[in-house]
KEGU-129858 format. One line per field, with one value per residue (C-alpha): residue number from 0; residue in three letters; x, y, z. Coordinates in steps of 0.02 Angstrom, whole numbers, plus 50000, padded with zeros to 5 digits. Layout:
N
num	c(NUM  ...)
residu	c(Ala  ...)
xx	c(X  ...)
yy	c(Y  ...)
zz	c(Z  ...)
//
This chain:
441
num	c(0  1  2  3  4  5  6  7  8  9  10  11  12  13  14  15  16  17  18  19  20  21  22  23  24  25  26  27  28  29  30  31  32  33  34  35  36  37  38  39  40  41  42  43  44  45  46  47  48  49  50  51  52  53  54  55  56  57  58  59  60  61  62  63  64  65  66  67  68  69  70  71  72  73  74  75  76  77  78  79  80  81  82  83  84  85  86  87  88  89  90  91  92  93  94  95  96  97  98  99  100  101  102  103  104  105  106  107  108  109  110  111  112  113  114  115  116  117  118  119  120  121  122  123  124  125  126  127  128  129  130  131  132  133  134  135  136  137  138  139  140  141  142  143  144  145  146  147  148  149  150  151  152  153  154  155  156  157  158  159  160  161  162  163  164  165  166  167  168  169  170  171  172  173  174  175  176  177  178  179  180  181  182  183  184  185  186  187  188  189  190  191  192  193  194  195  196  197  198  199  200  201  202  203  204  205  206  207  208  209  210  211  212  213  214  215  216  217  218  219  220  221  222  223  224  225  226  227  228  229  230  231  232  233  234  235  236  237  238  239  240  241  242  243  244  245  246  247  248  249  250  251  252  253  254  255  256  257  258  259  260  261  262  263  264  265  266  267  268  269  270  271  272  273  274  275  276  277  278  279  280  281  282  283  284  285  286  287  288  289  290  291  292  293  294  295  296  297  298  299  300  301  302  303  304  305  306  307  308  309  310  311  312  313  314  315  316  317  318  319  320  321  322  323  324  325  326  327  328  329  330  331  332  333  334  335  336  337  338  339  340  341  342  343  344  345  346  347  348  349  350  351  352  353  354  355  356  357  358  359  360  361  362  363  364  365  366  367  368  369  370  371  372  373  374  375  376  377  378  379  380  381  382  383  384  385  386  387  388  389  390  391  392  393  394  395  396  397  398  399  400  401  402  403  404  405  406  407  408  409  410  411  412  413  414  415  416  417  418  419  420  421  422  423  424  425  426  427  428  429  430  431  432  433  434  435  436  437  438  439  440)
residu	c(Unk  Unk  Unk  Unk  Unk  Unk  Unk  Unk  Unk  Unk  Unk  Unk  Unk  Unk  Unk  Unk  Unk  Unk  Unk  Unk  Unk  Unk  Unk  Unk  Unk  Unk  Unk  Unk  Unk  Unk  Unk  Unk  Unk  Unk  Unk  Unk  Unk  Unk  Unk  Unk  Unk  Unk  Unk  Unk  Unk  Unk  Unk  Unk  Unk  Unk  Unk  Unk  Unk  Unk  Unk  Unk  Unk  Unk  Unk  Unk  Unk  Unk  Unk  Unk  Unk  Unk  Unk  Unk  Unk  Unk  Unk  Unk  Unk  Unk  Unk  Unk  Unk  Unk  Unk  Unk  Unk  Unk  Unk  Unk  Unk  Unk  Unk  Unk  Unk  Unk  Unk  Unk  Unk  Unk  Unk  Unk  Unk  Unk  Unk  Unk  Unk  Unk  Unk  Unk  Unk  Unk  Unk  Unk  Unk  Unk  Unk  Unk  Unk  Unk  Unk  Unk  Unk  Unk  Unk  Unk  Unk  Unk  Unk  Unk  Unk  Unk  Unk  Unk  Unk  Unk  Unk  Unk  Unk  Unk  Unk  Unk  Unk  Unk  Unk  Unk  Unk  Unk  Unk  Unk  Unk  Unk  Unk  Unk  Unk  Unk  Unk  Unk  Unk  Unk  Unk  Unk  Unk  Unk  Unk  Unk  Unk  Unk  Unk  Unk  Unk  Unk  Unk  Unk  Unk  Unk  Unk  Unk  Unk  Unk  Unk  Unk  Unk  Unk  Unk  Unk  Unk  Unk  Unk  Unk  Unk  Unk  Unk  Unk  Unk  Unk  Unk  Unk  Unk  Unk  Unk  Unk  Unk  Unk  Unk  Unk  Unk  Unk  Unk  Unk  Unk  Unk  Unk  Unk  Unk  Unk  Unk  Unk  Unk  Unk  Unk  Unk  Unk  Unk  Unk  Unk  Unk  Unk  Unk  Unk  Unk  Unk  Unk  Unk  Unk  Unk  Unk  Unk  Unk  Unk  Unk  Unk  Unk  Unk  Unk  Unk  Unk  Unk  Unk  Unk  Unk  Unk  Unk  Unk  Unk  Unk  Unk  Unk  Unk  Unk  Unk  Unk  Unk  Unk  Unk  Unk  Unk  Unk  Unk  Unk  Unk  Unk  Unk  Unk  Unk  Unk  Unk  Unk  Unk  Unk  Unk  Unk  Unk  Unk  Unk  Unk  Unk  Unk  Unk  Unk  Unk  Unk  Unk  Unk  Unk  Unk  Unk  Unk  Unk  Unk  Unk  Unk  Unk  Unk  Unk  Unk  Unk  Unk  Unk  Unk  Unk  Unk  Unk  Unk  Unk  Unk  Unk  Unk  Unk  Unk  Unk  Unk  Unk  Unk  Unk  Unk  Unk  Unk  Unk  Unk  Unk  Unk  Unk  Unk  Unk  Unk  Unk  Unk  Unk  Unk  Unk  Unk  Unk  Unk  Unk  Unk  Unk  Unk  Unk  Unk  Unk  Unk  Unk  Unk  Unk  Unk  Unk  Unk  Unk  Unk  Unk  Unk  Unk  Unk  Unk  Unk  Unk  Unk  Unk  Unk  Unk  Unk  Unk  Unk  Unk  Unk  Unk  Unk  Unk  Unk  Unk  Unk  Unk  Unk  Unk  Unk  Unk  Unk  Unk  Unk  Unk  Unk  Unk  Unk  Unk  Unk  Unk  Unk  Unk  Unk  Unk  Unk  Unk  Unk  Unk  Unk  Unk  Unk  Unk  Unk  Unk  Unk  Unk  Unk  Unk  Unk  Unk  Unk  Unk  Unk  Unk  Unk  Unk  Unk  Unk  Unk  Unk  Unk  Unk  Unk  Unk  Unk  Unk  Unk  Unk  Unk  Unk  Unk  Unk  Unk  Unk  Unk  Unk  Unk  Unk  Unk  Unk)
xx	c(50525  50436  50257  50246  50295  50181  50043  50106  50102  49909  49849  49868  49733  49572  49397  49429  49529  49393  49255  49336  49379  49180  49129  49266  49190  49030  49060  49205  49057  48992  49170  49143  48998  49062  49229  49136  49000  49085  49034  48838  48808  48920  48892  48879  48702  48704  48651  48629  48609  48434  48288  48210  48180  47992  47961  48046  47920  47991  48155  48130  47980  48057  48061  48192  48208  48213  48357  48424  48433  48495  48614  48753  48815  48974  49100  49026  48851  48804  48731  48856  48834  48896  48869  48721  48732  48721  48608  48518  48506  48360  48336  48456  48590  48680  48675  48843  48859  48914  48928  48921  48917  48756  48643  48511  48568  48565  48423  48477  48445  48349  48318  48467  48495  48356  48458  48661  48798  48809  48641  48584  48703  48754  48923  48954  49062  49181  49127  49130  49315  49214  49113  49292  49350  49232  49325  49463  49410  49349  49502  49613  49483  49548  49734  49678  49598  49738  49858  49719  49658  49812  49870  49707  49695  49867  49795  49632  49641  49560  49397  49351  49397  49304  49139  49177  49226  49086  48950  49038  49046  48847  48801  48900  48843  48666  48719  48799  48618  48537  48668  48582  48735  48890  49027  48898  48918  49098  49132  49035  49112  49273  49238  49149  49307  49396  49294  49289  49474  49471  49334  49465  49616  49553  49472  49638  49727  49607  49587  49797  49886  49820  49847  50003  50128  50045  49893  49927  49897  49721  49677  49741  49631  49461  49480  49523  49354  49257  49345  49468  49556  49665  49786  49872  49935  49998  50142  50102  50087  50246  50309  50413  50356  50469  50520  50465  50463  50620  50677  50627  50752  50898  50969  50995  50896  50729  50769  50763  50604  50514  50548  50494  50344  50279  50294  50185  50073  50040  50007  49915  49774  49818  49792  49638  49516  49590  49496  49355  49307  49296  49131  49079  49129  49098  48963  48840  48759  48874  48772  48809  48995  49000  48909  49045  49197  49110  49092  49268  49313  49286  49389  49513  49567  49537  49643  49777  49779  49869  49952  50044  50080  50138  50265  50271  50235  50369  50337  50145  50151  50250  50173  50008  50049  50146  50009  49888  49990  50017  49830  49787  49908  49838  49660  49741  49844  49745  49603  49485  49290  49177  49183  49378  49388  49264  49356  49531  49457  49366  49558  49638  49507  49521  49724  49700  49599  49729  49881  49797  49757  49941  49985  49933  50010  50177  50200  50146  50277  50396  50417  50474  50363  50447  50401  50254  50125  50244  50293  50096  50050  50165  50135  49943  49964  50063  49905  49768  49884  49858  49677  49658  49745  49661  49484  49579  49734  49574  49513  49697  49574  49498  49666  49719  49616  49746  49850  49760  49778  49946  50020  49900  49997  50170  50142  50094  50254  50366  50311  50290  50470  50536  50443  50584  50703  50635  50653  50544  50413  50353  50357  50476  50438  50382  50557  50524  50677  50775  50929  50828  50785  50961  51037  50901  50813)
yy	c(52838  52838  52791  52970  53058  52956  53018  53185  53197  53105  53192  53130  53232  53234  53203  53020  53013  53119  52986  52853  52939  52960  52804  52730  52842  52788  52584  52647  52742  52570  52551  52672  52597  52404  52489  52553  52440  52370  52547  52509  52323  52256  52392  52348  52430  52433  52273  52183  51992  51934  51873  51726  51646  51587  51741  51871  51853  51862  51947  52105  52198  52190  52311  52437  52366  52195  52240  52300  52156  52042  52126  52212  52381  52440  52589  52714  52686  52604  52419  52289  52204  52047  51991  51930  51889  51712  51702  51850  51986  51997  52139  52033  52158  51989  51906  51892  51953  51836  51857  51733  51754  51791  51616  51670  51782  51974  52116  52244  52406  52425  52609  52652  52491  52352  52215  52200  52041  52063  52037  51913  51806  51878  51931  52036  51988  51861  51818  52018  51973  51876  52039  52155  52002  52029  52177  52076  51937  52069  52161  51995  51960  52152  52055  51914  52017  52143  52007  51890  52042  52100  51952  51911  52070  52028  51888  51903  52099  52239  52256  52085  52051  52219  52142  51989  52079  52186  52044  51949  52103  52103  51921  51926  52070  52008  51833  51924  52054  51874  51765  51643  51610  51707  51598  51599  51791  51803  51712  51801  51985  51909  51829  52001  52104  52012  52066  52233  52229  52188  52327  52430  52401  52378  52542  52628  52548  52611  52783  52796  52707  52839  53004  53095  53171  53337  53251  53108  53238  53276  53126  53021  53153  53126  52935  52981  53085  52931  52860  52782  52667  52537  52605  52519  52545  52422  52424  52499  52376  52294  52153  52081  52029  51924  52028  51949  52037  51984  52128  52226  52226  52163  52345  52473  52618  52517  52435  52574  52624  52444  52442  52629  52635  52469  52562  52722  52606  52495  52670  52745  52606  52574  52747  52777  52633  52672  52860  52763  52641  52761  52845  52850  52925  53115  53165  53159  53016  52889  52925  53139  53065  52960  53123  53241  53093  53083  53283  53326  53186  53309  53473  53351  53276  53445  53512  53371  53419  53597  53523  53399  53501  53656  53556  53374  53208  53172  53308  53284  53112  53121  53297  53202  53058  53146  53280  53140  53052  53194  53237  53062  53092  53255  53186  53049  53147  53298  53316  53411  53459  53330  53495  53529  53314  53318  53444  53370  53195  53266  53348  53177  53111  53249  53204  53022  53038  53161  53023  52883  52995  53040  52861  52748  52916  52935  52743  52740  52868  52787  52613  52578  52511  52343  52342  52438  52292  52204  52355  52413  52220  52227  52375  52355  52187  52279  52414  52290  52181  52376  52383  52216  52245  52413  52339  52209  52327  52421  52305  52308  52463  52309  52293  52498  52635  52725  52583  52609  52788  52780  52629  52716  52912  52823  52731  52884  53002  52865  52794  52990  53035  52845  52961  53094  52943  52924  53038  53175  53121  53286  53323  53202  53054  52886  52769  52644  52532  52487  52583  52744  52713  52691  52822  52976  52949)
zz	c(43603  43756  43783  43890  43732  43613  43726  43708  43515  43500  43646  43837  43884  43760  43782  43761  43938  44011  43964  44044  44206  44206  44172  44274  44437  44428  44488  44612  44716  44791  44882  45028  45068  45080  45134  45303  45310  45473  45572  45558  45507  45642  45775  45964  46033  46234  46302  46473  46522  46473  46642  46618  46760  46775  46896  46768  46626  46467  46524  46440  46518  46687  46838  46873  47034  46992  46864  47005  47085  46959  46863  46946  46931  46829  46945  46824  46874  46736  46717  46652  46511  46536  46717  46819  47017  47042  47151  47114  47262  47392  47507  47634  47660  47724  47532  47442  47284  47179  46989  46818  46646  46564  46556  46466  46319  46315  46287  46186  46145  45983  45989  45878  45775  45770  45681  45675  45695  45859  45895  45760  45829  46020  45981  46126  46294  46290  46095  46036  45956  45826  45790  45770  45673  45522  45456  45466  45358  45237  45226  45206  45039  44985  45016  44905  44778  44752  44708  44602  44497  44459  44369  44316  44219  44154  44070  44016  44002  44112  44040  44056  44232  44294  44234  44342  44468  44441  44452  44577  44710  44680  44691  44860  44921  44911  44989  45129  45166  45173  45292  45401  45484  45575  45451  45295  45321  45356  45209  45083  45158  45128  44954  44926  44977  44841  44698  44763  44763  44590  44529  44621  44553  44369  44377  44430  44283  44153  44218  44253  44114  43983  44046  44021  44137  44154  44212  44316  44495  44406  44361  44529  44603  44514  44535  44730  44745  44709  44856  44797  44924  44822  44694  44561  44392  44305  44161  43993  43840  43870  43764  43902  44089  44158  44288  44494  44668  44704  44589  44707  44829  44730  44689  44821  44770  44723  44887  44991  44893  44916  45096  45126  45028  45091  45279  45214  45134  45298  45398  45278  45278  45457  45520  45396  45460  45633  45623  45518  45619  45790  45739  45956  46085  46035  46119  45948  45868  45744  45609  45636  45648  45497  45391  45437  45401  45235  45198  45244  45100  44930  45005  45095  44914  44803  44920  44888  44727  44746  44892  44794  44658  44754  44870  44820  44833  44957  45072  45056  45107  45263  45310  45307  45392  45533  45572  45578  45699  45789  45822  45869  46017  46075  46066  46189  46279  46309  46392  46282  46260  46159  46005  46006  46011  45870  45771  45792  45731  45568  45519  45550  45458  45292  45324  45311  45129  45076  45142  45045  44879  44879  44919  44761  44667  44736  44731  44519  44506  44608  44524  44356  44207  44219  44411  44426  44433  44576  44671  44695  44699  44842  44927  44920  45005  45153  45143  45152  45318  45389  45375  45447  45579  45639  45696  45799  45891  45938  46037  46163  46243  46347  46436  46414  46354  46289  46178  46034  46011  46072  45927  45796  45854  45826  45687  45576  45665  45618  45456  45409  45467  45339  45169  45172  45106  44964  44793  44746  44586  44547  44376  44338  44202  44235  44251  44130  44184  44338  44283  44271  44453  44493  44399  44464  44271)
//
C-alpha cells in the first residue's frame, strides 16, 4: 500500500496538518528579511572624494565652488564619485586637468541611509565589487546549508535540526548587526545563510511530507505565502536509502528531468534576486519600491494556486518564467515612462514569486521517493549558484548598461521554453520508485 493511500484512509487533511502548517509559518517569516537584507544594509548612498587639505577644513562643509574645483564633473552633469583633479583647479583657464583616485576617502550622503557596508568600510569605486560580493557569500552559505541540512535532518531527524538551525540563524544574525570588520561580517552572513537554509528546508519537509495528494497545491501555497524561497521534501519513512545522485542521470527519463529541472531551478532564483535586488532607478524612493515588491507577493502566490491547478504545473512554470523574461526585455528594450517601467517591474516581480512557488512543487512531484532528497538536494544547489550569481552579472552594467537585462531576458525565455520537456504532475501520485518514473507511473 502506498503511503498516499494510508494518508487517505487516517486523514491527509485534518486539523493536525493545519497546526503544523501554522506553526511551521511563523519561523519561515524571518527569511525575507535576511533574504533581501542586501537591498538596504549594503546599499550604495551617493558619494564624492573627501577635502582635506589644510585649506579645505574638515572636507565636508566645503564650498560649492571649491567642489567645483576639486572634483571633476561626470558628462551628465553630475559630480563623480571617484575622481579628484590632481592638482586641483584654479581660476587659470591655462591649468590641466588632471585626475587621481580619491586620497582622502569619500563624503557621503547620509540623508537616505546614515550607516551601510559601503560606508563603514568605503566600499565604493574600484573596491564596490566587495560590497556586490556580500550577497554572494550569503547565498553560497544557502548552497552549503541546503546540502548540510538535508542530511543532517536525515540523521538526527527534522525537529531537532530546526532548533539548531533556529538558534544558530539568531546568534549570527546578532554577530553580523555588530561586525567590526568587512570579513568578520561576511563571514557571519554566510555562516548565517546556512542556518537559514536549514530553518528552510526543515520547515518544507514537515509542512509537505504529511499532506495528501489533494492538498499538496494548498499546502505548497501556504508555506509559499510565508515566503518561501528553498523547497525540499524529503523521502517518506523509508527503510532503505542507499540510493546517490548519480541515480540521477543513469536512466533516460529521470535524466532528462535532472537536467531540466536543475535549468528552471537556476533561472528561477537567478531571475528572482535579479528583479529583487534592482529596487532604483524608478523614479520613487527604494523603500516605495521594496513596499510594492513585497505587496504584489500574497495575490502573486494565491493566484498560483488556481493557476496551477487550472492548467498545470508544467505549463505554469514555463509560462512564468518566459513572460518574466519577456518583460525584462521590453523594460530594456523599450523606452518607457518611470510609471509604465514601474508597472512592468512589479508583474515580473508577482511572476517571479509565482515561478519559485511552482518551482519547489513541480520538482517534489517530479522525483521519486527514493530520489526525492537528492533530486531537490540537487536542484536547490543549482538554485542557490543562481542567486549568487545575480548580484555579481549585475555589476557587467559598468562595461554595458544593457548586459544585465539582456542575460537575465534570455535566461528566463530559454530556461522557460526547456519546462515543456518535462511530464505534467497534476493530479498525478507521487512516483515512489525509479520504474514509475520510467514507465509514466
Amino acid at each position: 500500500m502506498r503511503f498516499e493511500d494510508i494518508l487517505d484512509d487516517v486523514g491527509g487533511f485534518s486539523r493536525f496538518q493545519l497546526l503544523v502548517l501554522s506553526i511551521l509559518c511563523l519561523p519561515r517569516i524571518v527569511l525575507p528579511l535576511h533574504f533581501l537584507l542586501h537591498n538596504f544594509v549594503s546599499a550604495t548612498p551617493p558619494h564624492r572624494c573627501a577635502l582635506r587639505s589644510p585649506e579645505d577644513g574638515d572636507g565636508v562643509s566645503v564650498s560649492s565652488d571649491l567642489v567645483a574645483l576639486r572634483i571633476p564633473h561626470q558628462d551628465d552633469g553630475s559630480l563623480s564619485s571617484c575622481r579628484v583633479y590632481d592638482p586641483p583647479l584654479t581660476f587659470d583657464l591655462d591649468q590641466g586637468n588632471r585626475t587621481a583616485p580619491c586620497p582622502h576617502g569619500w563624503t557621503y550622503d547620509q540623508s537616505q541611509f546614515s550607516s551601510a557596508t559601503a560606508t563603514e568600510w568605503d566600499l565604493v569605486c574600484d573596491d564596490k565589487q566587495l560590497n556586490q560580493a556580500l550577497a554572494t557569500y550569503f547565498f553560497l552559505g544557502v548552497t552549503v546549508g541546503a546540502v548540510l541540512f538535508g542530511r543532517l535532518s536525515d540523521k538526527f531527524g527534522c525537529k531537532s535540526m530546526l532548533l539548531v538551525a533556529l538558534i544558530t540563524a539568531t546568534m549570527l544574525g546578532v554577530t553580523s548587526a555588530f561586525s567590526t570588520s568587512y570579513i568578520m561580517f561576511a563571514v557571519s552572513r554566510a555562516l548565517c545563510g546556512v542556518a537559514l537554509s536549514g530553518l528552510s528546508i526543515v520547515s518544507v519537509v514537515l509542512s509537505i511530507e504529511w499532506m495528501d495528494v489533494k492538498h499538496r497545491t494548498f499546502a505548497g501555497t501556504v508555506v509559499s505565502l510565508s515566503w518561501s524561497t528553498l523547497g525540499k521534501v524529503t523521502v517518506s519513512e523509508v527503510a532503505e536509502r542507499s540510493h546517490s545522485y548519480l541515480d540521477l542521470v543513469k536512466t533516460p527519463q529521470l535524466r532528462k528531468i535532472t537536467l531540466c529541472s536543475g535549468l528552471f531551478w537556476f533561472a528561477v532564483s537567478f531571475l528572482y534576486y535579479g528583479i529583487s535586488f534592482r529596487i532604483s532607478g524608478f523614479g520613487v524612493s527604494i523603500y516605495l519600491t521594496q513596499f510594492i515588491y513585497g505587496a504584489i507577493e500574497v495575490p502573486a502566490k494565491i493566484l498560483t494556486f488556481f493557476v496551477l491547478d487550472w492548467i498545470g504545473r508544467r505549463n505554469g512554470q514555463a509560462c512564468f518564467l518566459i513572460t518574466m523574461g519577456a518583460l525584462m526585455g521590453i523594460n530594456t528594450a523599450i523606452p518607457l515612462d518611470y510609471t509604465v517601467l514601474t508597472c512592468i517591474a512589479v508583474v515580473a516581480k508577482g511572476l517571479s514569486e509565482a515561478a519559485f512557488t511552482t518551482a519547489f512543487l513541480y520538482t517534489a512531484e517530479l522525483f521519486p521517493t527514493v530520489l526525492r532528497q537528492c533530486g531537490i538536494g540537487y536542484t536547490s544547489c543549482l538554485a542557490r549558484i543562481g542567486s549568487s550569481l545575480a548580484p555579481m552579472i549585475m555589476l557587467l552594467e559598468d562595461f554595458w548598461l544593457l548586459l544585465p537585462p539582456l542575460i537575465f531576458a534570455g535566461t528566463g525565455i530559454i530556461s522557460g521554453s526547456l519546462v515543456f520537456m518535462l511530464p505534467e504532475t497534476l493530479n498525478v501520485r507521487l512516483p515512489e520508485n525509479i520504474f514509475d518514473v520510467e514507465e509514466g507511473r
